[in-house]
C-alpha positions in Angstrom: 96.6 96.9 131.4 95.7 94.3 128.8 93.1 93.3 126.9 91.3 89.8 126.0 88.7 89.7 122.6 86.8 87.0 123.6 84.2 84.9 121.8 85.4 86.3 118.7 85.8 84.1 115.0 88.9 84.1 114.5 90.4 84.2 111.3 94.5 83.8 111.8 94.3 83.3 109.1 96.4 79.7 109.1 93.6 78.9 111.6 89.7 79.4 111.5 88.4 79.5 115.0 84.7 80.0 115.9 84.9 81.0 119.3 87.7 82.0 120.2 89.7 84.4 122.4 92.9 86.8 121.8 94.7 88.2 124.9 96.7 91.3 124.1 99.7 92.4 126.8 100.4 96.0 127.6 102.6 96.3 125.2 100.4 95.5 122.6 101.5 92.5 121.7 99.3 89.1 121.4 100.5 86.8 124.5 98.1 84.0 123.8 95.2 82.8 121.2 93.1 79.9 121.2 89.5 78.5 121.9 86.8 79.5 124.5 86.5 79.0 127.7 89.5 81.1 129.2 90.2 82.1 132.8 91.2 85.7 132.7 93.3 85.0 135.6 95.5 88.1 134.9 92.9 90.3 135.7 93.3 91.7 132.2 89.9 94.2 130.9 87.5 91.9 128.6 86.0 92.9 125.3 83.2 90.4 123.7 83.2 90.3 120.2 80.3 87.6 119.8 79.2 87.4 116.3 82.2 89.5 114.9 84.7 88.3 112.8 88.3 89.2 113.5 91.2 88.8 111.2 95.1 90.5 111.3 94.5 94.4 110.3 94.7 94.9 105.9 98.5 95.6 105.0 98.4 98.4 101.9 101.5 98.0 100.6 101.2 100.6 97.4 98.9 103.4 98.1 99.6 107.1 97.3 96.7 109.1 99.1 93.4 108.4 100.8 90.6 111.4 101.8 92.3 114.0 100.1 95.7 113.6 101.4 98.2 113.0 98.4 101.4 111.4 99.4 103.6 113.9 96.9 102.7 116.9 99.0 101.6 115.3 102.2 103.4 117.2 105.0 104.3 115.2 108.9 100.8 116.0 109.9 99.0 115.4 107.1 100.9 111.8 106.5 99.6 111.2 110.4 96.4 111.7 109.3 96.5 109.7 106.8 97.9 106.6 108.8 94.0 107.1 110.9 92.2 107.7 108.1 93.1 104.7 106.6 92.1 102.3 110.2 89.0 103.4 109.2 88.6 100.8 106.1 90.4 98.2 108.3 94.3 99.2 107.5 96.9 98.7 110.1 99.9 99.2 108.3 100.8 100.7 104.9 103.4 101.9 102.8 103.2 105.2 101.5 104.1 105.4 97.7 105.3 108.2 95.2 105.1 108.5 91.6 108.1 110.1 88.8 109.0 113.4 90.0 111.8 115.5 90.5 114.6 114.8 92.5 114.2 117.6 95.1 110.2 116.6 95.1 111.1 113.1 96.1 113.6 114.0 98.6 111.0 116.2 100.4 108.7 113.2 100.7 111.8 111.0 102.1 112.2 113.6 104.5 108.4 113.4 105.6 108.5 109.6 105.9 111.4 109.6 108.0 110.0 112.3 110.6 107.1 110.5 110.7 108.7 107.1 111.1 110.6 109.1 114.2 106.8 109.5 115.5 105.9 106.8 118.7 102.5 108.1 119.0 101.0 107.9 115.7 97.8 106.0 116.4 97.0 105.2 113.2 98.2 102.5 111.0 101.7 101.9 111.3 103.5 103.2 108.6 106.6 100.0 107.2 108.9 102.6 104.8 108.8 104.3 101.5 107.6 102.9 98.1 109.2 104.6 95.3 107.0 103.6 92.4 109.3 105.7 89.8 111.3 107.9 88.8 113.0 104.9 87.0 110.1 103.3 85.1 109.8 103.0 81.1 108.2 105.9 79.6 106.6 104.4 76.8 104.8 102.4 80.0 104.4 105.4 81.9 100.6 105.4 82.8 99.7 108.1 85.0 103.3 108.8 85.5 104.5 112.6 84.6 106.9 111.6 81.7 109.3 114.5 82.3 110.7 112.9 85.1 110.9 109.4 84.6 114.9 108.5 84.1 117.1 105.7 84.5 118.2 104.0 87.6 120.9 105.9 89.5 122.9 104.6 92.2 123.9 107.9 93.3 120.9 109.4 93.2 118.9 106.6 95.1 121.8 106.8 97.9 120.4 110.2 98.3 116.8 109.0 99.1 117.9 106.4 101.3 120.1 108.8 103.1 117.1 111.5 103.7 114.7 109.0 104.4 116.9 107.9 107.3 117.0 104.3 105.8 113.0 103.9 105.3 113.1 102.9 102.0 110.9 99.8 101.4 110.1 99.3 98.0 111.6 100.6 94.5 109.9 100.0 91.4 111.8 99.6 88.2 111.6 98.6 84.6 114.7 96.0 84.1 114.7 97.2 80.1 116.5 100.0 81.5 120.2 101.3 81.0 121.9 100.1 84.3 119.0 98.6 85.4 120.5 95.0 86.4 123.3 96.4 88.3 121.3 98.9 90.1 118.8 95.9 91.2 121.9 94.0 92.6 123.2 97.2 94.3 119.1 98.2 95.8 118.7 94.3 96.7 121.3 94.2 98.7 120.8 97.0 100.7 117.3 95.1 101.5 115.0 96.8 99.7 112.5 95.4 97.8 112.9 95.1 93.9 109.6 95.4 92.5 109.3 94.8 88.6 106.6 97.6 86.8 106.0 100.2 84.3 107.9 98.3 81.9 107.7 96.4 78.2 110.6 94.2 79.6 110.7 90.8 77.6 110.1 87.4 79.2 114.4 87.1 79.1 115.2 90.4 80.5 112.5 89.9 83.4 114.2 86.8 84.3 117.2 88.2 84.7 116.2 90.6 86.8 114.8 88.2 88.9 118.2 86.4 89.3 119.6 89.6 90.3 117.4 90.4 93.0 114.0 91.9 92.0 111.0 89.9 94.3 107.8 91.4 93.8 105.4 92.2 90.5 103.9 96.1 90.3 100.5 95.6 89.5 100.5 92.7 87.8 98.8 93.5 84.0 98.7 97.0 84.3 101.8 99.3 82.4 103.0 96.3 81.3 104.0 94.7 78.1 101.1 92.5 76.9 101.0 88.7 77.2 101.3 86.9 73.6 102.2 83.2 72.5 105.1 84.0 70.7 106.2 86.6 73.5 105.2 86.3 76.9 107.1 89.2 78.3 107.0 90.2 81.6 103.9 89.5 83.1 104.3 85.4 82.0 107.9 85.9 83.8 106.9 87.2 86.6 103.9 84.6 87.2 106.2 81.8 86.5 108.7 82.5 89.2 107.4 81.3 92.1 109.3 83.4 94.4 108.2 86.5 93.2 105.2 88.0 94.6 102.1 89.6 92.7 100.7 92.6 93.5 97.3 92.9 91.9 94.8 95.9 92.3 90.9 93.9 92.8 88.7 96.5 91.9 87.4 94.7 88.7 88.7 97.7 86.4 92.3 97.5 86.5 91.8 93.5 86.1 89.1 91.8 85.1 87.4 89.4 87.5 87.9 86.7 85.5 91.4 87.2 85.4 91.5 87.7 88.8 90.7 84.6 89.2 93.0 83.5 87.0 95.9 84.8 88.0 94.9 83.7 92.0 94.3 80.5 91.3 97.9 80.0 89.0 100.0 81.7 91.5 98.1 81.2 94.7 97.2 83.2 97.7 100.4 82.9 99.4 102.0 84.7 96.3 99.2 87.3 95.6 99.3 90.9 97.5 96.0 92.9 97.1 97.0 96.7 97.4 94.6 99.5 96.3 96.9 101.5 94.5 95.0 104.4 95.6 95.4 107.7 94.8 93.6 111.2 97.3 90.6 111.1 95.3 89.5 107.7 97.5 87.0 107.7 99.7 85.5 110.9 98.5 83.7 110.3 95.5 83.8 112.1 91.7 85.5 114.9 90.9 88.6 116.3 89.6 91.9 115.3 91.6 96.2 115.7 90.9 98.4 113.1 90.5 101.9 114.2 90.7 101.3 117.6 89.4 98.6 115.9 86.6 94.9 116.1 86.3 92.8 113.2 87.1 89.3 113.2 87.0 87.2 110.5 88.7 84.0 109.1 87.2 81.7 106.2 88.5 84.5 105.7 91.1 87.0 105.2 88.1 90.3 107.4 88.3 92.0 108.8 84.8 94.1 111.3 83.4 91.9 114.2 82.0 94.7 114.7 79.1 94.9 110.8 77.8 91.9 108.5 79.6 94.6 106.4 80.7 94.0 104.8 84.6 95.2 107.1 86.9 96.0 105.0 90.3 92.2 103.5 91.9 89.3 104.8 94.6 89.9 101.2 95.8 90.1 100.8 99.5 91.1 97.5 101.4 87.6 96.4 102.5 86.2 96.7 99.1 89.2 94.6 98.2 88.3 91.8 100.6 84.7 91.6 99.4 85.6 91.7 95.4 87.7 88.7 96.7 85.4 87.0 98.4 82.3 87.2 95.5 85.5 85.3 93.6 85.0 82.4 95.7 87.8 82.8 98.3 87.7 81.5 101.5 88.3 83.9 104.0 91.4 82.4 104.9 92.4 82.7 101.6 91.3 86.1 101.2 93.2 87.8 104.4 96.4 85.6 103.5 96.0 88.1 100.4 95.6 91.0 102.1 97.6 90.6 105.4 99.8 87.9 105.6 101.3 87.9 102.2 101.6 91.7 101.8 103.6 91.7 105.1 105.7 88.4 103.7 106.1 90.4 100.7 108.4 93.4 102.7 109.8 91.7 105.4 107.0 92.3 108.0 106.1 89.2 109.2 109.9 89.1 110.9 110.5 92.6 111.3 107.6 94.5 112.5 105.9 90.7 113.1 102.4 92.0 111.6 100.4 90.1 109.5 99.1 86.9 111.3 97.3 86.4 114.9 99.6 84.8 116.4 101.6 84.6 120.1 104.3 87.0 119.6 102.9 89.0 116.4 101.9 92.1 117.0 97.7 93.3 118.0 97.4 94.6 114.6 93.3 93.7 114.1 90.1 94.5 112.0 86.6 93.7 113.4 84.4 93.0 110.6 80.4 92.2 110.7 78.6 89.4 109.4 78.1 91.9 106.0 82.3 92.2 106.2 82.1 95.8 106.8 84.9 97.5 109.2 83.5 98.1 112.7 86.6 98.1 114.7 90.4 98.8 114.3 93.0 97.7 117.0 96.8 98.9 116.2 99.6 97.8 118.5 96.5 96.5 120.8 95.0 100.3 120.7 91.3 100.9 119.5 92.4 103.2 117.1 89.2 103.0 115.1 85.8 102.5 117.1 82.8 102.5 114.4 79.7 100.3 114.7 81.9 98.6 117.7 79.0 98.7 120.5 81.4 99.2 123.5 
């Protein structure tokens, strides 16, 4: 049986509708969307969702653990519960990520992704691939990144993970400075993974010709990056100037300041600009002490670093938070779930492949309900209720 949302404001977000109405089919899929009145002539079960905002469900496209669950030792069960723990703040589809370890360690969590991606009864937030955010990053930009197993690229070696993962590698990070790094973006790109440029002290040059070879997509914008200077705009001034690259950027007001938040937003626009948490276990359950990739982390006022050198150790960021940091910017709320939808899903492929990321005929019923304060009160994945909060139904 379907389902209509009706009298909702509808965010598309290409479209701002006040009251409007979404009819979901039984598979799940949004058959039609547009303005109040509607005869439910199909018979179809009705849901009013007067004075609650709806927008297409928050797409995390670098995250490495939520609630305690860590993505480098997360086993099938635990990566399920993961996928609903995270519909909770509003996610509908993410992409698990890793950090540097070694080889065998990385092929376990391959192996995890693809059984899970074998899963048709998840209910949670559907999971889009692998994000392997190392092993082939710069040391000397490591960050929270072990540096005994950061490497250079290896064709051979990444064949391997694709292999195990049963093809669900997304995304690759990679510093371009590297030996063979050029040739192995060409080689990754073409396979249609995403190229993601990070941990690196690349120069402006160097970035750009990794560009040209195939890398589309900035990791973390700022942060284990070479610093911006007149005379030597490195990677970051690359990377913002080529407008077909996209730019991940964590808004949690640590990692980047607000001002240059703003900044960078405004330059590169909101069609360009992913929002991802880059969060680590530790989020969502306060201060304490935490692992990343076999290193201690301890959280303090909600800010994650390495106990041995103070250096940011992923965020306690969660996609909701995200969306109001936006907002206080001065975002409309267009604008702000472009950044947090539609372009993350642009950024990976999504909007054709999985067709998540907008409210739209066709699209999947990937949804977040939101109050008048913007806090999560319902989650609808694949046109499921996955998450039912301060929903009164």
């Amino acid at each position: 049986m379907g389902l209509i949302l009706r009298h909702a404001h509808i965010i598309t977000p290409t479209h701002e509708i006040r009251d409007g109405y979404i009819v979901i089919d039984e598979n799940g899929d949004i058959s039609e969307v547009g303005w109040e009145p509607l005869k439910n002539e199909l018979g179809y079960d009705e849901l009013s969702l007067d004075g609650y905002l709806v927008g297409p469900g928050f797409i995390d496209t670098h995250i490495h653990g939520f609630k305690g669950i860590d993505v480098m030792n997360a086993s099938a069960s635990d990566m399920v519960k993961l996928a609903k723990e995270l519909t909770t703040r509003g996610v509908t589809s993410f992409i698990p990520t890793t950090v540097s370890a070694p080889h065998e360690d990385l092929l376990k969590v391959c192996r995890v992704v693809k059984e899970v991606m074998g899963f048709n009864d998840i209910y949670g937030a559907r999971i889009l691939g692998l994000h392997l955010e190392g092993p082939y990053i710069n040391p000397e930009k490591a960050g929270a990144h072990n540096k005994d197993f950061i490497r250079d690229p290896n064709v051979t070696e990444f064949n391997q993970y694709l292999l195990e993962s049963g093809g669900f590698i997304r995304e690759v990070t990679i510093a371009p400075e590297l030996r063979g790094s050029l040739d192995f973006i060409k080689y990754v790109s073409s396979k249609g993974v995403v190229v993601q440029v990070g941990h690196t002290e690349a120069s402006y040059e160097t970035t750009l010709k990794a560009i040209a070879y195939g890398a589309s997509k900035a990791t973390h914008l700022y942060n284990a990056m070479g610093s911006i200077h007149h005379r030597s705009p490195g990677a970051p001034i690359a990377l913002l100037s080529s407008k077909e690259v996209f730019i991940e950027l964590i808004a949690d007001y640590i990692h980047v300041a607000p001002e240059m938040l703003k900044f960078t937003i405004d330059y590169a626009r909101h069609d360009r600009v992913v929002l991802i948490t880059d969060a680590i276990s530790a989020a969502g359950l306060g201060d304490g002490d935490y692992l990343l990739g076999g290193l201690e982390v301890v959280v303090k006022d909600g800010i994650a670093r390495l106990k041995s050198t103070g250096a940011l150790a992923g965020s306690t960021l969660t996609m909701d938070k995200a969306l109001k940091n936006v907002r206080a910017l001065g975002y409309s709320l267009e604008q702000t779930f472009t950044m947090l939808s539609t372009t993350p899903a642009k950024s990976v492929g999504a909007v054709f492949k999985e067709r998540v990321g907008l409210i739209k005929p066709g699209f999947k019923a990937d949804l977040v309900v939101l109050n008048n304060s913007l806090d999560v009160v319902a989650t609808f994945v694949n046109g499921n209720l996955i998450y039912k909060g301060m929903l009164p139904v």
